[in-house]
N, C-alpha and C positions, 0 to 999 in steps of 0.2 A: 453369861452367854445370852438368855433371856436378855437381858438391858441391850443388849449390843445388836440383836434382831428386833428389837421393838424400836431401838434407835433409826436404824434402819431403814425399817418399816415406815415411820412418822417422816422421813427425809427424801423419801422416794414420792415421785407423780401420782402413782395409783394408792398410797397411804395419804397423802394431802388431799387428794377426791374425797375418799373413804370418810375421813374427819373432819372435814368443812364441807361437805356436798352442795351445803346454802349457798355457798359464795363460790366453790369451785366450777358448779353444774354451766355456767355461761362460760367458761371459758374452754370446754368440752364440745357446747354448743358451735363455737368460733373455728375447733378443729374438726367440726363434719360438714362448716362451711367452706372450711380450705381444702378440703378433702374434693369437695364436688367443684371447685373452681379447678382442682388441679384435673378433675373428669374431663370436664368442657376442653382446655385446654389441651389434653393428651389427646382424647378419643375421638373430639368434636371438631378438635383444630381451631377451638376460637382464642386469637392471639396465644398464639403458646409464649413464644418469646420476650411476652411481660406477665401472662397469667402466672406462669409457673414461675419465677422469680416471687411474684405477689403471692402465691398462693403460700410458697414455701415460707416467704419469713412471717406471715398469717401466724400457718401452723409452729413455727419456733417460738416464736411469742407468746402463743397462747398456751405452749404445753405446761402445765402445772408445776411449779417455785423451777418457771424459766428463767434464766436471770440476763438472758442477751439482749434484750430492749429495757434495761432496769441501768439507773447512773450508779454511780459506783458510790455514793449519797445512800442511795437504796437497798446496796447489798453488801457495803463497809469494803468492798475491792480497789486494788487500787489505781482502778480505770473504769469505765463504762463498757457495759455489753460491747460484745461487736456490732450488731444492730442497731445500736442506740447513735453508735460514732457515726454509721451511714445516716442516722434520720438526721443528725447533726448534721451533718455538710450538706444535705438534699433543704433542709433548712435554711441552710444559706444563698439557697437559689444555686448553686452552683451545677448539679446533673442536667438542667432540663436545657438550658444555652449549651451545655456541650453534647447531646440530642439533637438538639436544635444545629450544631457544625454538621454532625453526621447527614445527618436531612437533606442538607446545603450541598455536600459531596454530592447527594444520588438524586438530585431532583433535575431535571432538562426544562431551564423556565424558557423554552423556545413556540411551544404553544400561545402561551400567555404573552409571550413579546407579539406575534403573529397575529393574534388577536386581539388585542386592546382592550376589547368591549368585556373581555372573559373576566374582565377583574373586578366588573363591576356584581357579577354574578358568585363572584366570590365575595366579596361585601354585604350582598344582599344575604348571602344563607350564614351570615352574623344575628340575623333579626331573633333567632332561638336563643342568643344569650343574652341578649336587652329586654324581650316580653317574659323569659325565665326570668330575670333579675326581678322583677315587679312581682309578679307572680310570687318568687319566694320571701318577698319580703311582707305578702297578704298573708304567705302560711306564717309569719311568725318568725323569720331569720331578721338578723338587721343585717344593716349595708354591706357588713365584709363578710358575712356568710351566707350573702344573698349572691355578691357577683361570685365566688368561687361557685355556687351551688350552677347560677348561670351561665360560665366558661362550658362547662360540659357540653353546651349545645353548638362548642366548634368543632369540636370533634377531634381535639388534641389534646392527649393524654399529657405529654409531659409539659404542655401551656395550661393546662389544668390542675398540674402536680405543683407550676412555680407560684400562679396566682393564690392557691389553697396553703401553701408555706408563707406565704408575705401575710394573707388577710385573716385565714381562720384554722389553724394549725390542725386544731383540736378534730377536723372535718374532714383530716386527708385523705384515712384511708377510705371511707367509706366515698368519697369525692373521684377518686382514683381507681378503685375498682368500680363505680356505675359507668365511670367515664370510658375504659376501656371495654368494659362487657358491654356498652353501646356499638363500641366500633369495630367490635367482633359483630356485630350483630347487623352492618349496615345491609348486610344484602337480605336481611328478613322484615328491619325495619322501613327502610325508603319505597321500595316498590310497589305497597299498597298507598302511598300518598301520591307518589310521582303520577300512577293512574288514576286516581281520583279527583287531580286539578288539570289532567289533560285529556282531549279526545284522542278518539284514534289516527285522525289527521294529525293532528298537530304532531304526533310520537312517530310520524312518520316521516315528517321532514327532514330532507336531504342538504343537508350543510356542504359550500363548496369547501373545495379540499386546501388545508393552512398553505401559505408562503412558504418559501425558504427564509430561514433566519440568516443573518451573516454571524460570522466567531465575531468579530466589533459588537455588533448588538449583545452578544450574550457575555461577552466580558462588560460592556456598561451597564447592563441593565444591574447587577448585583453594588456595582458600583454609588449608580444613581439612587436606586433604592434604599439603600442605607443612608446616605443624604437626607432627601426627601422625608423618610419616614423619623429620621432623627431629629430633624428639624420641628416637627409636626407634634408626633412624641417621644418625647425621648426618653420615658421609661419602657417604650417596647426597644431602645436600643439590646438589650441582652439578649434578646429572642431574635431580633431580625437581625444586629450587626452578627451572630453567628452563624444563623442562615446562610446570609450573604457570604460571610466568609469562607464558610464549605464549598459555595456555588462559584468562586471563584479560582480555589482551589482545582475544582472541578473544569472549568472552561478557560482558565487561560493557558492550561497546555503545558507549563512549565513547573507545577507540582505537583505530580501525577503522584511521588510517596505521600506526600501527604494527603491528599484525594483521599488513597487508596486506604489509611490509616483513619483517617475521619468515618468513611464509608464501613468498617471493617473491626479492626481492633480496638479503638476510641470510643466508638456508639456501643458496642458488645461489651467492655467492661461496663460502663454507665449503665448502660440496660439493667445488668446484674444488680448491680448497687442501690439502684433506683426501686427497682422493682421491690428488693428485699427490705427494704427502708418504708417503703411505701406501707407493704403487705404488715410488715412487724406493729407499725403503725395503729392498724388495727384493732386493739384489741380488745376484750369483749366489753371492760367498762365503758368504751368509748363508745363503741361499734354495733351494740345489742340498745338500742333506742328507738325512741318514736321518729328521732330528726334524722337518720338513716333511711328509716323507709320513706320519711318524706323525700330525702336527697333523692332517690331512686323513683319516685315518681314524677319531681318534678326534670330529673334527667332524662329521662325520656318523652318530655312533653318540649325538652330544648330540644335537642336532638329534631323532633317530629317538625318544629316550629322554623329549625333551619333549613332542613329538606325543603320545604314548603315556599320560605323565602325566597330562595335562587329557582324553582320553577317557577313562581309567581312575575318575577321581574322578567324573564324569558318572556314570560306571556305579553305582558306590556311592552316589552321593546321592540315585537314582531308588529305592535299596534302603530308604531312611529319609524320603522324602518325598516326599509328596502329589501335588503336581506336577510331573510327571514332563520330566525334561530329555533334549534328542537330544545323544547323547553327540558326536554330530558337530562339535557345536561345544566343545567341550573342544579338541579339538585347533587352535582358536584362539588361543589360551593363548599360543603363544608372540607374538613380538613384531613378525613381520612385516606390519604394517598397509598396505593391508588386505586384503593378498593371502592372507593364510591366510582371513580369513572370507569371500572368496569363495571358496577350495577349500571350506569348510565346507558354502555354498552348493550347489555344483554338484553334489557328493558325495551330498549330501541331493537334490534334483532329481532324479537319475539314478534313486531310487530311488521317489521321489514326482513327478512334476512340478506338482502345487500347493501343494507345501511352502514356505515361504520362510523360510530362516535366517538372510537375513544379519544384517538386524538386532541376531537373539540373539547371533548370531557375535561382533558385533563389541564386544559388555559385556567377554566374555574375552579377545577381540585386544588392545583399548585397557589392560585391567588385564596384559596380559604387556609391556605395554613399562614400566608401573608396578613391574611384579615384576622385570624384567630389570634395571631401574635399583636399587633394591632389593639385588636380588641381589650388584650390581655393589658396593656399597656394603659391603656384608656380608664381600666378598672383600676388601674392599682393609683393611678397618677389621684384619682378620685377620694378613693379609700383607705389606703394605705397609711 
């Protein structure tokens, strides 16, 4: 009886603590860090709908002789974790392009068609993942864990999740959760920079009010753009050919079940999958290092860098034309839709309260997840 409770004992979580404490103590550490992401997320509201996916397979992972992120090599079974099978296919690039469809369903590029110049302000708040690439590779990353470490500063999570599976595996999860707890964070981060490189003038300028789009335009534009960018590069074909394919879903009127599937049932399992893959990923051998805290510093200095970028070019281009742009929304630019063009929003507001930007905002939000997919393409074609 004794043998069979001390068996027991030695088999259970809290008896593997107890007898290896050396080597179990970080992976305890790992679950009072998923513990406080799943805080943020429940209480705080930042991103629930990838925190808590991330946070959960964190915490699965790390619980003590877990065996769900373990190959089946590892545990003599005769399959892989279930976790492991999700890091498997998220490996394969396959979740973030169908993300990427969903996106496509719920995005209106009617803005961005209306305004032209907005795309250019989405290209420009790319500039935090080309000075972050430099940067991470002064700290000590080489080239494929330098541009995953610099995607971050587009401000898209799952264009962050595909590049970091293609260039530096080993860097996801900690690449994946700065990425997203940035873009939970854009209404804390951006609007100390946004007023710091504009006056009160300039945050008060009155943008006139977008065109009408015609349905022609907005069924070519998804069109044309898949073209154009494929031709250019065509390793961002799997980010932007599903974009475009959601968005056309979306606007030519004639597959509304599928829209509504892309938009809806499609993105929401992925999400799950993603997330849990992502978070399992993880864990504490990986994840408890010096090159985590680096990842985490220098993501938030992309991040700051691309804010900075798209108000910057505003500023200049009010310098050589006519019609004068609120540099506020430059810092749209990056890619988190479409919550950076509400900080644009309220920003502007604060200053005017009859101002309304979001509209304008959202030409440059829409063209930074164009630019960030782009971008992403641009890395991998390099590094890869």
């Amino acid at each position: 009886m004794l043998n069979a409770i001390s068996s027991f004992f030695s088999q259970s979580g809290i008896g593997s603590v107890i007898l290896d404490f050396g080597t179990q103590y970080k992976f305890l550490i790992m679950v009072v860090i998923a513990c406080v992401l799943l805080y943020l997320a429940i209480v705080k509201g930042f991103e629930p709908l990838l925190l808590i996916p991330i946070a959960i397979g964190m915490l699965l992972s790390n619980l003590p002789l877990s065996e769900m992120f373990l190959t089946a090599e590892q545990t003599g079974l005769e399959s892989d974790g279930l976790l492991k099978i999700f890091y498997k296919i998220s490996r394969m690039g396959v979740f973030p392009p169908l993300i990427f469809l969903g996106i496509g369903a719920m995005t209106d590029f009617g803005p961005l068609i209306s305004n032209p110049k907005s795309l250019l302000l989405g290209a420009a708040a790319q500039l935090g993942i080309f000075l972050t690439f430099f940067g991470s590779l002064a700290f000590g990353f080489n080239a494929q864990e330098a541009g995953s470490i610099g995607i971050i500063g587009g401000a898209d999570g799952p264009t962050a999740i595909l590049v970091t599976s293609y260039l530096a595996p080993h860097l996801l999860g900690a690449i994946a959760i700065a990425a997203y707890s940035y873009m939970a964070l854009v209404p804390l981060i951006q609007p100390p920079i946004m007023k710091a490189l504009t006056t009160k003038e300039e945050r008060r300028i009155k943008m006139k009010q977008l065109r009408p789009v015609s349905q022609k335009e907005k069924i070519l534009f998804p069109i044309v753009s898949t073209i154009v960018v494929g031709l250019i590069v065509p390793t961002a074909i799997p980010l932007i050919g599903m974009l475009m394919l959601g968005n056309l879903f979306r606007e030519s009127g004639l597959t509304n079940r599928l829209s509504d599937t892309a938009q809806n049932a499609l993105v929401n399992t992925v999400t799950i999958m993603l997330g849990l893959s992502v978070g399992a990923s993880a864990r504490a051998d990986v994840f408890l290092t010096w090159s985590t805290i680096k990842i985490i510093v220098m993501g938030v200095v992309a991040f700051g860098f691309g804010t900075a970028g798209g108000v910057i070019l505003a500023k200049i281009m009010n310098l050589v034309s006519k019609e004068k742009v609120n540099p506020l929304i430059g810092s749209a630019g990056v890619s988190a839709v479409p919550m950076a063009a509400r900080v644009s929003q309220v920003v502007g507001q604060k200053e005017d309260p009859s101002n309304f930007l979001l509209m304008h905002a959202m030409g440059p939000n829409v063209a930074g997840v164009i630019g960030s997919a782009v971008s992403a393409g641009v890395l991998l074609a390099l590094f890869r």
